[in-house]
C-alpha positions in Angstrom: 267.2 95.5 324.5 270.5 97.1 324.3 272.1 99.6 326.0 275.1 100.6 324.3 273.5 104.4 323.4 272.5 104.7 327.0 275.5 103.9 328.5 277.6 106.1 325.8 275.0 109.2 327.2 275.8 108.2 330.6 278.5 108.4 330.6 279.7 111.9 328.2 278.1 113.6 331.9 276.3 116.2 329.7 272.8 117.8 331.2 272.1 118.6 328.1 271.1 116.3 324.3 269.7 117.4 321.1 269.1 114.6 318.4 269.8 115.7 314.7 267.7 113.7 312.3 269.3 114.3 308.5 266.0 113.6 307.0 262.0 112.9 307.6 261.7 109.0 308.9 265.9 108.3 310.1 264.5 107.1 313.6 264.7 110.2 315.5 261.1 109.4 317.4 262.5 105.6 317.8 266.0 106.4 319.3 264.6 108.8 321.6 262.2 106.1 323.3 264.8 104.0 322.9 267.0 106.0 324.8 264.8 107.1 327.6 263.6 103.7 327.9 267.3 102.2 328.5 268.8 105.1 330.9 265.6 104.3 333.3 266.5 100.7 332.8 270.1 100.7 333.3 270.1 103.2 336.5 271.7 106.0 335.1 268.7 108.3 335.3 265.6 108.4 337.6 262.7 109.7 335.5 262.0 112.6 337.4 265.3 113.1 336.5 264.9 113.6 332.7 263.3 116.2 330.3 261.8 116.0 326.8 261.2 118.6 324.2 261.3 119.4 320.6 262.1 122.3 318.1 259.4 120.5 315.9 256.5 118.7 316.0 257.1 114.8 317.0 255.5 111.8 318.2 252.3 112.4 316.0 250.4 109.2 314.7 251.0 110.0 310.9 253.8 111.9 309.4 251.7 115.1 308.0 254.5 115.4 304.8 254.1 111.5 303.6 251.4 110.1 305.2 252.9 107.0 307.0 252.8 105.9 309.9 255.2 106.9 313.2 256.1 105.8 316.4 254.6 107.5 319.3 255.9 108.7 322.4 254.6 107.1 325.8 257.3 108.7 328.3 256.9 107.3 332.0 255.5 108.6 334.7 257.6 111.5 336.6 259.3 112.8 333.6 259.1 116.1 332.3 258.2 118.1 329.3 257.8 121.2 327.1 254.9 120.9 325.1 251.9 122.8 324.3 248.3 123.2 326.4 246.7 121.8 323.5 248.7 118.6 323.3 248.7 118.1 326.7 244.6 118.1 326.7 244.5 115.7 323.8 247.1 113.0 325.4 244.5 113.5 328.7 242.0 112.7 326.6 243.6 108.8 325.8 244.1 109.0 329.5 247.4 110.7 330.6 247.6 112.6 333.6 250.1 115.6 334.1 250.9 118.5 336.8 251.5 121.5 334.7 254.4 123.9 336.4 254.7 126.8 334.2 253.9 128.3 330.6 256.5 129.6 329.4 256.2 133.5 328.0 256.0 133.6 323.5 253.8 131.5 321.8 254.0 129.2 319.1 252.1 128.1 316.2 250.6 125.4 318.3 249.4 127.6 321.0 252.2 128.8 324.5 254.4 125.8 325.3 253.9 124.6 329.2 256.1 122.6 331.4 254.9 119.5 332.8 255.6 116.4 335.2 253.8 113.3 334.1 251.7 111.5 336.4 249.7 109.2 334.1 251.7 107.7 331.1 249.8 107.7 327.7 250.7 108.1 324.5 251.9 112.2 323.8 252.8 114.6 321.1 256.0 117.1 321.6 256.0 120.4 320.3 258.2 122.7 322.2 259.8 126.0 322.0 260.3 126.9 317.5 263.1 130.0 318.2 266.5 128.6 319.8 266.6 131.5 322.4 262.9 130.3 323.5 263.9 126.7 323.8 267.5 127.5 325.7 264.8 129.2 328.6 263.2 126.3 328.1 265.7 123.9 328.8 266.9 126.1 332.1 263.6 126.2 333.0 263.1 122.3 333.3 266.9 122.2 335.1 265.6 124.3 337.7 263.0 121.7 338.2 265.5 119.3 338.8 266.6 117.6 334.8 269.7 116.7 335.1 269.2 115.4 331.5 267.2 117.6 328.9 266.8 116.2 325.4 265.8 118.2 322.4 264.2 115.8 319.4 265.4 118.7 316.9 263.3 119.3 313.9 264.1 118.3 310.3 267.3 119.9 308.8 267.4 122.8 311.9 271.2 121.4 313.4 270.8 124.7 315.6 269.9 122.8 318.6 273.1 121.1 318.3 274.8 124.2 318.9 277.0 124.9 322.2 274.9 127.5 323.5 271.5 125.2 323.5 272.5 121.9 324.3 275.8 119.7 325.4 276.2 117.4 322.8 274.3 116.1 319.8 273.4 112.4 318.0 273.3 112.2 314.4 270.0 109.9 313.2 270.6 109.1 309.6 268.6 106.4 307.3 267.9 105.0 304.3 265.6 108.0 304.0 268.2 110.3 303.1 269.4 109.0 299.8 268.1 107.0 297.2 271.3 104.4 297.8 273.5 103.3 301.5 276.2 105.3 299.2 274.6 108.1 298.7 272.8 108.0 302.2 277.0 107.7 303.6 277.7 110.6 301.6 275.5 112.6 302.4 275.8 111.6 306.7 279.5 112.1 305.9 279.0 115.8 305.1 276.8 116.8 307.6 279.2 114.9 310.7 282.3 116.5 308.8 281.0 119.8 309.2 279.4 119.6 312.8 283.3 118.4 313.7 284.6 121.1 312.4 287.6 121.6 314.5 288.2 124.4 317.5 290.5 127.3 316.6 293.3 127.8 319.1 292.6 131.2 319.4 289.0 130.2 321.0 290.0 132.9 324.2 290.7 135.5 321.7 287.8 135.3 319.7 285.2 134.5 322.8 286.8 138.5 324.4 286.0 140.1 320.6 283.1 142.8 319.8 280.5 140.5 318.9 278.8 143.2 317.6 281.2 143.2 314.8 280.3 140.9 311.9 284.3 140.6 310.3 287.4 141.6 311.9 291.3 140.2 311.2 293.7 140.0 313.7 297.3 138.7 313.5 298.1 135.6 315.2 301.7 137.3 316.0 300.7 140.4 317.7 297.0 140.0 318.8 296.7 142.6 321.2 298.3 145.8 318.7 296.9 144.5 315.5 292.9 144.4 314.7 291.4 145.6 311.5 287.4 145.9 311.2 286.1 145.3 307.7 283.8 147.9 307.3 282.2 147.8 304.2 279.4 146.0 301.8 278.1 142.7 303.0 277.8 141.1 299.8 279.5 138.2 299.8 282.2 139.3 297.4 283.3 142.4 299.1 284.0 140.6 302.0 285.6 137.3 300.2 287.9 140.3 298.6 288.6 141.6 302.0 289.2 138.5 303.6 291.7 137.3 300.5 293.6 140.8 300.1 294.5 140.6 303.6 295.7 137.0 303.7 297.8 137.9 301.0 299.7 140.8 302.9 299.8 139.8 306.2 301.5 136.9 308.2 299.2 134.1 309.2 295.7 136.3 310.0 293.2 135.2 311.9 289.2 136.2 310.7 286.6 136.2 312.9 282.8 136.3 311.2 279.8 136.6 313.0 276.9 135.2 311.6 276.7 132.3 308.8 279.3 131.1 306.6 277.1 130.9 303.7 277.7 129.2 300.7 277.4 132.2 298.4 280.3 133.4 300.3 282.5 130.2 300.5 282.5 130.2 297.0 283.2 133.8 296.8 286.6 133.2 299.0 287.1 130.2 296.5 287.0 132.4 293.4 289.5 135.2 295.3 291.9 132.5 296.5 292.1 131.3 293.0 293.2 135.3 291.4 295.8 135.0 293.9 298.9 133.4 295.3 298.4 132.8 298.9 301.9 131.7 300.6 300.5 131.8 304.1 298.0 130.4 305.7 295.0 132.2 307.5 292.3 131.1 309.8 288.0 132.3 309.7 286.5 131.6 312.9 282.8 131.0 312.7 280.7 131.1 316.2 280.0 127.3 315.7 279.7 124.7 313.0 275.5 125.3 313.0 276.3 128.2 311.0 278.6 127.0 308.2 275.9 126.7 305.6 278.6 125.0 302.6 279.3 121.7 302.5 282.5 119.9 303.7 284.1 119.8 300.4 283.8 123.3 300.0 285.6 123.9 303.3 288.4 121.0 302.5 288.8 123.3 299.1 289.3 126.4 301.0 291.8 124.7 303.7 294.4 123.6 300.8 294.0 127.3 298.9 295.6 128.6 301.9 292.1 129.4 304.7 291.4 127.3 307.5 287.9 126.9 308.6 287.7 126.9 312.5 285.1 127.9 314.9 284.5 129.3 318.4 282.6 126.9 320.1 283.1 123.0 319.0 280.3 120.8 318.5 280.5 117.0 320.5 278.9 114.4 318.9 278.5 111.2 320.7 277.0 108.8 318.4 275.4 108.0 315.2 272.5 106.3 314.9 270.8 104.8 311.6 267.3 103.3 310.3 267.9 101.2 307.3 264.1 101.0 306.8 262.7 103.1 303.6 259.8 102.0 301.2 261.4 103.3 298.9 264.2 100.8 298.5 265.2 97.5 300.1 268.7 98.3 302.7 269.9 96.3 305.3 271.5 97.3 309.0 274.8 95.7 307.2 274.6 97.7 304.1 274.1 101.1 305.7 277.0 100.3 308.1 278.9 99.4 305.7 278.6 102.3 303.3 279.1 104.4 306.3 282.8 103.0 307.3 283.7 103.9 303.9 282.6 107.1 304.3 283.2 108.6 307.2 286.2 109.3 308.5 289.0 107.6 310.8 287.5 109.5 313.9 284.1 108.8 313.4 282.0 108.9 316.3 279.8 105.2 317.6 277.5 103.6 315.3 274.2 102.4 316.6 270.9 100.7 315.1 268.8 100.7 318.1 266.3 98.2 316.7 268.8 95.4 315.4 271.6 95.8 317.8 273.9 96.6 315.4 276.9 98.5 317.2 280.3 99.7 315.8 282.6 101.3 318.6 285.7 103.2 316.2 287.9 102.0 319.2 287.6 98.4 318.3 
């Protein structure tokens, strides 16, 4: 088996993993085992060293949307989770054994979520913590019972466990799932990594010491501590797309900072106001993080050359990309997928990985 994504984990030092699957059946479930599998192998991790939750529901025999069949989870002995009393009582009943260390306060639909240390491995479904500030306590929680990993299978198009204040560092899963062709399937991947990578403003330090109780608010990148307007009027997407433009058209390089999403209704509202007007400087919008820019890449390569640089707060690391060429929908090969991928992604693309091939690509090489 290889261990190029375990190695790659290793050795980014983070405490702290969330896995991104684009689409239902990409291989989330599959690189996860994988993955804890290979640390324990390689040395990198003892088991009681490593943590397992999910903002969904995984490791279920059948998928509940499509019917077919999934890969389980059978974690080893001495690893922990965040799962709910009720899952825990049906993997004892196929045999599993686990000490249960605390339930956690909130509930979910699956009943409270309780931390755990296997004893007895067996087969196990995860469902952890649905709210992000629930599955941040979480994921402290298990650190404080001594994770130095924790990783978060994150549910079906949620990328807010990839976000800087739950987890380290992220892996894209994409498959053949996602598109009805390897092109479209690249496309589509392409997107999602563009926007995740969206790239850190400089003035991070500025932004980070802001109200953040204030959803917009300009300041000018020449005179940052004299010069702060607060937009104080209708949250429709226009009105502030107006505000945002009018500014940018007065004021020497402006920097925006917007708490909250970047939705696409209001993208293209900035697109239509930077189109009424000529914009001979360039301005920044700061979003928190990329998990809240809702528009897709192109829209956000369109604003850039019109004169409005898309930044953020708080930048996103992602270490790898993994795929699963399988569908039954079409036929794809490893080859294909990585193929339509290098022509799709970008220069600075992150490590390629099918963990069931072998297949590898390292951008370096």
């Amino acid at each position: 088996m290889n261990a190029y994504l375990a190695r790659i984990v290793a050795q980014a030092a983070v405490s702290r993993l969330s896995l991104i699957g684009l689409a239902k059946n990409v291989g989330k479930t599959t690189t996860t085992n994988h993955l804890l599998e290979t640390l324990l192998n390689e040395n990198f991790y003892r088991a009681d060293e490593l943590a397992l939750t999910s903002l969904g529901l995984d490791g279920e025999a059948v998928d509940a949307l499509t019917g077919l069949p999934k890969p389980r989870y059978v974690p080893q002995a001495g690893l922990l989770l965040a799962t709910t009393t009720e899952l825990l009582r049906r993997a004892e009943n196929e045999g599993a054994q686990f000490e249960r260390l605390l339930q956690l306060a909130g509930r979910t639909a699956l009943g409270p979520v309780v931390l755990a240390r296997i004893r007895q491995s067996e087969r196990v479904i995860i469902a952890g913590p649905t709210l992000l500030r629930d599955l941040r306590i979480a994921l402290d929680k298990l650190q404080g019972f001594g994770a130095r990993l924790g990783i978060v299978d994150g549910a079906i198009n949620r990328l807010g466990a990839a976000s800087p204040g739950i987890t380290d560092a992220c892996i894209i899963c994409t498959g053949a799932s996602v598109g009805t062709t390897p092109e479209l399937v690249a496309r589509r991947t392409s997107d999602v990594f563009l926007r995740l990578t969206t790239p850190q403003s400089g003035w991070y330090e500025v932004c980070k010491k802001c109200d953040p109780h204030i959803r917009l608010q300009m300041f000018s990148s020449y005179d940052v501590d004299e010069f702060t307007m607060i937009f104080s009027g209708s949250t429709e997407p226009a009105a502030e797309a107006a505000w945002i433009v009018s500014h940018l058209t007065t004021h020497e390089n402006p920097v925006y900072l917007l708490r909250g999403a970047l939705t696409e209704e209001l993208a293209r509202a900035l697109l239509v106001e930077l189109s009424r007007h000529s914009v001979k400087r360039a301005g920044e919008l700061v979003i928190e993080d990329a998990t809240r820019i809702f528009c897709h890449s192109i829209v956000l390569k369109r604003l850039s050359e019109r004169g409005l640089d898309v930044r953020v707060t708080n930048s996103i690391r992602v270490l790898a990309l993994t795929i699963n060429p399988y569908t039954p929908e079409y036929t794809c090969t490893p080859t294909q997928l990585l193929d339509a991928l290098l022509k799709e992604l970008p220069p600075q693309h992150p490590f390629l990985v099918d963990v069931i091939s072998g297949s590898f690509i390292n951008p370096t090489m």
